[in-house]
C-alpha positions as YAML, in Angstrom:
chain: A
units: angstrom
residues:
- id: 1
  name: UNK
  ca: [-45.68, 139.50, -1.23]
- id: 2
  name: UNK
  ca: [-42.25, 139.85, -3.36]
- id: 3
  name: UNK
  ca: [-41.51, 136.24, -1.70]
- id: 4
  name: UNK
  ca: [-44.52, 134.31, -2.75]
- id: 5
  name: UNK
  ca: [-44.16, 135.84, -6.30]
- id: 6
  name: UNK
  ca: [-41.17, 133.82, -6.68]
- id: 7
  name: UNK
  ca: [-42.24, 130.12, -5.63]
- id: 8
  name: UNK
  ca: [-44.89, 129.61, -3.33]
- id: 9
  name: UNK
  ca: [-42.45, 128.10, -0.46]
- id: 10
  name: UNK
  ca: [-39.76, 130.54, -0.80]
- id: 11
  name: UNK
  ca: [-39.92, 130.82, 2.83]
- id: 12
  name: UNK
  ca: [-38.96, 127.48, 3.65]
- id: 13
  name: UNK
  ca: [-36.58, 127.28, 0.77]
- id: 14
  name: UNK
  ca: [-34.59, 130.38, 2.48]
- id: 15
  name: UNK
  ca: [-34.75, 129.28, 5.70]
- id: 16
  name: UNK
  ca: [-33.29, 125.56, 4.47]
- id: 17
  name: UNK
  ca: [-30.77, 128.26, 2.18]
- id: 18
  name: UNK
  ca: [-29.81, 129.53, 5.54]
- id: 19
  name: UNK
  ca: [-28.48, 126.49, 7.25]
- id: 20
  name: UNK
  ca: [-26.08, 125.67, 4.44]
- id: 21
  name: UNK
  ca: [-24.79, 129.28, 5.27]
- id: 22
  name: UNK
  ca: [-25.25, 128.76, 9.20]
- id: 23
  name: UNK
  ca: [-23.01, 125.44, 8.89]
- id: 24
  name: UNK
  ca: [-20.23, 126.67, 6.82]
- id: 25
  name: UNK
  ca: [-19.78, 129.84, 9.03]
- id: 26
  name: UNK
  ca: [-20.17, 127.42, 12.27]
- id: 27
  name: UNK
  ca: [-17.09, 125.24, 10.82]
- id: 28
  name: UNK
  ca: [-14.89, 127.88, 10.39]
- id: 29
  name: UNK
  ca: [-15.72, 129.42, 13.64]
- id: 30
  name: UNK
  ca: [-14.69, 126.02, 15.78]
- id: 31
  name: UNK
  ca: [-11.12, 125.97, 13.19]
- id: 32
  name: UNK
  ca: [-10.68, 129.70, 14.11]
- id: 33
  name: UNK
  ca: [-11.07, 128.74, 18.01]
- id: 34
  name: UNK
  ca: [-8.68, 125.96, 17.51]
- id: 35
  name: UNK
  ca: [-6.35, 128.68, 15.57]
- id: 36
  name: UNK
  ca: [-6.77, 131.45, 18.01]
- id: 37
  name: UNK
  ca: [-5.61, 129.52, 21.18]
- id: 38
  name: UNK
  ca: [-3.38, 127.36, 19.65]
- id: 39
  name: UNK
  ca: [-0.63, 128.26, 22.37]
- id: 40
  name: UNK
  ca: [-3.41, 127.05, 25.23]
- id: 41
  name: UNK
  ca: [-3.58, 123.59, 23.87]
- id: 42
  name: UNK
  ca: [-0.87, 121.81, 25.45]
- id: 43
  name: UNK
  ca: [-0.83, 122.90, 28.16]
- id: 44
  name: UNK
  ca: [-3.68, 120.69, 29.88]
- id: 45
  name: UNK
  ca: [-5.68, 117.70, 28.47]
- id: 46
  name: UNK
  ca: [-8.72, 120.14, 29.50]
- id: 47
  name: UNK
  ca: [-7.87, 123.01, 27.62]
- id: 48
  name: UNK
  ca: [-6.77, 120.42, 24.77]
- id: 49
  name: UNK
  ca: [-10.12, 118.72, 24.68]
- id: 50
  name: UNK
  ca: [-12.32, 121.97, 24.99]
- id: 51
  name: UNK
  ca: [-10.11, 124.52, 22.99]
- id: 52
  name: UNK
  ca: [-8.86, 122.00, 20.60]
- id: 53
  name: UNK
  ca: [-10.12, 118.68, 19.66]
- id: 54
  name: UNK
  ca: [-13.68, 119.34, 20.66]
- id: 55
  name: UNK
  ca: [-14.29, 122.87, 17.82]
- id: 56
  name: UNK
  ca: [-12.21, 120.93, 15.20]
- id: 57
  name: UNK
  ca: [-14.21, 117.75, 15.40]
- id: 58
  name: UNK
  ca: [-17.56, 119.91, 15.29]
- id: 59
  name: UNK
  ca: [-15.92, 121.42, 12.47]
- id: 60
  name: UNK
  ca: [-15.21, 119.03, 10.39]
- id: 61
  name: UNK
  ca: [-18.63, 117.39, 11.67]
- id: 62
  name: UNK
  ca: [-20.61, 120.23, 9.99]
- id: 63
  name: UNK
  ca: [-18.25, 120.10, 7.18]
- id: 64
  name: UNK
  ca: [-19.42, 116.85, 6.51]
- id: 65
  name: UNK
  ca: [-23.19, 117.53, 7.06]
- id: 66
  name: UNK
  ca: [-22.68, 120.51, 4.51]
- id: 67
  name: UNK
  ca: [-21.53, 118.45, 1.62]
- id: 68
  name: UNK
  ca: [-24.14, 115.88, 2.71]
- id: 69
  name: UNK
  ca: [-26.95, 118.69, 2.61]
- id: 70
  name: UNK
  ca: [-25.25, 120.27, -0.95]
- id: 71
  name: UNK
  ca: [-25.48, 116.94, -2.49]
- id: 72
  name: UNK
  ca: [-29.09, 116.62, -1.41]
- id: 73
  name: UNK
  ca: [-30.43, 120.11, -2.31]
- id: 74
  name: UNK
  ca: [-28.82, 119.37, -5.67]
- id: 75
  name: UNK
  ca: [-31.61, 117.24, -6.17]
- id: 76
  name: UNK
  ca: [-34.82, 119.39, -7.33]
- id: 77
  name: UNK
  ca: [-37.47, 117.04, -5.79]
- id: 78
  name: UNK
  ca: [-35.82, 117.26, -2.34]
- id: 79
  name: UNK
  ca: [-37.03, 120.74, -2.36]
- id: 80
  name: UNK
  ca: [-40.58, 122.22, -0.38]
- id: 81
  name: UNK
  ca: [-41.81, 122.97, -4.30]
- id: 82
  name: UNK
  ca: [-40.17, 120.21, -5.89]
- id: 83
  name: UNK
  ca: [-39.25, 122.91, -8.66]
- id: 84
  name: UNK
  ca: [-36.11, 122.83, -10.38]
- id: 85
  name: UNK
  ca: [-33.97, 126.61, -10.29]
- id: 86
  name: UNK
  ca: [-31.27, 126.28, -12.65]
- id: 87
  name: UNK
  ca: [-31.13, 122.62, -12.72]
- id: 88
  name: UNK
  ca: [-30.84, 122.80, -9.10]
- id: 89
  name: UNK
  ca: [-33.02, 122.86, -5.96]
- id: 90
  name: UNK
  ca: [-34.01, 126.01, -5.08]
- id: 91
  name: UNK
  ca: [-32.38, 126.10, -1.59]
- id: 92
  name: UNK
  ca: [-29.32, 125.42, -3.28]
- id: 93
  name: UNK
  ca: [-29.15, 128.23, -5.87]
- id: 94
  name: UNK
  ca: [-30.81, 130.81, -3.08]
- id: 95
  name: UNK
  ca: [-27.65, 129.38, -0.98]
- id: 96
  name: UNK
  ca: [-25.05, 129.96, -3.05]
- id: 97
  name: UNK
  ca: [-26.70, 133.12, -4.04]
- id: 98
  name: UNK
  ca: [-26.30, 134.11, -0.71]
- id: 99
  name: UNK
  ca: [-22.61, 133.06, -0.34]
- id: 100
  name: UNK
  ca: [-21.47, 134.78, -3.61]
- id: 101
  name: UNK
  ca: [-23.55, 137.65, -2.24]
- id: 102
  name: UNK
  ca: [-21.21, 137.79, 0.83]
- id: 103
  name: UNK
  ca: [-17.75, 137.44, -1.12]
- id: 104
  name: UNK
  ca: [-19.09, 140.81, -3.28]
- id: 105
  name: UNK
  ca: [-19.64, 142.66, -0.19]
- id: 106
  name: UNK
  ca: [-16.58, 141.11, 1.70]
- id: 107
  name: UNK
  ca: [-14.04, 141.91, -1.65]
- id: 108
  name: UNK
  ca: [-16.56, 146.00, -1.67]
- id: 109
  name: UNK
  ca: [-15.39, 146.29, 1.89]
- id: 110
  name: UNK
  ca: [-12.06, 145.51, 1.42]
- id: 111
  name: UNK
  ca: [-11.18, 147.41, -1.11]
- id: 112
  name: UNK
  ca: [-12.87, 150.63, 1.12]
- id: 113
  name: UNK
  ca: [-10.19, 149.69, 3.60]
- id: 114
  name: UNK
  ca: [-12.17, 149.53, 6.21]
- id: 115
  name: UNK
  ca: [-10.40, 148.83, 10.04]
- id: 116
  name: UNK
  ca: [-11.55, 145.31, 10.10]
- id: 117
  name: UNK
  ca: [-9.11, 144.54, 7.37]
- id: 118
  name: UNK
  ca: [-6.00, 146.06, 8.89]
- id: 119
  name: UNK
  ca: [-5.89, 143.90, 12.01]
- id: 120
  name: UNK
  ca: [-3.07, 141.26, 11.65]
- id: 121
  name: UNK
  ca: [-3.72, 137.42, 13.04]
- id: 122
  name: UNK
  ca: [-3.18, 137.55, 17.00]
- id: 123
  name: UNK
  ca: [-3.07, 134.36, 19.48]
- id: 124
  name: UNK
  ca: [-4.49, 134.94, 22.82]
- id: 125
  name: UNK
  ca: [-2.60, 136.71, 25.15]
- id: 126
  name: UNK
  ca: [-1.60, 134.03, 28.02]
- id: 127
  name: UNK
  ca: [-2.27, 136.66, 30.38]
- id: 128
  name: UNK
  ca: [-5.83, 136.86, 29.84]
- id: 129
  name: UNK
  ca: [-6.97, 132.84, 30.02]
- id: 130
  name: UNK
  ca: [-7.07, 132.39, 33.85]
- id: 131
  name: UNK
  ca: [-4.05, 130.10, 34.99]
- id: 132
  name: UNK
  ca: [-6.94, 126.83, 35.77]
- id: 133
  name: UNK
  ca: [-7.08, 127.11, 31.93]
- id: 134
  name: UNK
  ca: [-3.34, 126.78, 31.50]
- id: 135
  name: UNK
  ca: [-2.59, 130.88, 31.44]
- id: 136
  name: UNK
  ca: [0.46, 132.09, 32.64]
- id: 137
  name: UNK
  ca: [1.04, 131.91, 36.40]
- id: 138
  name: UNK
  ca: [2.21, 135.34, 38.14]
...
């Protein structure tokens, strides 16, 4: 009910909100794989190709698909409503809504010091990654 009181496709405008979100969080996940077993990646074209090359380029793939899908949701008429929010389509300013939403409650949780914030950066641990994989044979 709250929903429709605010544009009559505020459904679909969320749900197109959501994969601006969905792709930005996708692209750093395959940079943070890349990150996290950066010690596995030379040690077999495999392990290069499917640890390494393959997140990044989906990555920077989505990257590009982001800024693609920014530039178009800039555009009111592009929108389910073809109403402009701010100047903006509404998927747009619901997605950065969203996003700024998520840096408030990442900066409120950080500041409560919760554990998640006291882990340090870590690699894999060789040990772990079976040795077809290129871990560490015992």
């Amino acid at each position: 009910m709250v929903v429709r009181l605010i544009s009559e496709n505020a459904l679909f405008d969320s749900l197109t909100a959501l994969s601006l979100l969905i792709a930005f969080y996708y692209s750093l996940t395959g940079i943070a794989c890349a990150v996290y077993y950066r010690h596995l990646l030379m040690r077999s074209v495999r392990g290069f190709l499917l640890i390494g090359l393959g997140p990044v380029v989906g990555s920077l793939l989505l990257i590009w698909l982001l800024v693609l899908s920014v530039i178009e949701m800039s555009n009111p008429e592009n929108s389910y409503g073809g109403v402009s929010w701010f100047g903006l389509g509404p998927p747009l300013v619901i997605g950065m809504f969203l996003f700024v939403l998520g840096i408030v409650f990442m900066i409120a949780s950080r500041l409560q010091q919760t554990p998640y914030w006291q882990e340090r950066p870590t690699s894999v641990d060789p040990d772990l990654v079976p040795v077809t994989e290129g871990g560490d044979q015992r």
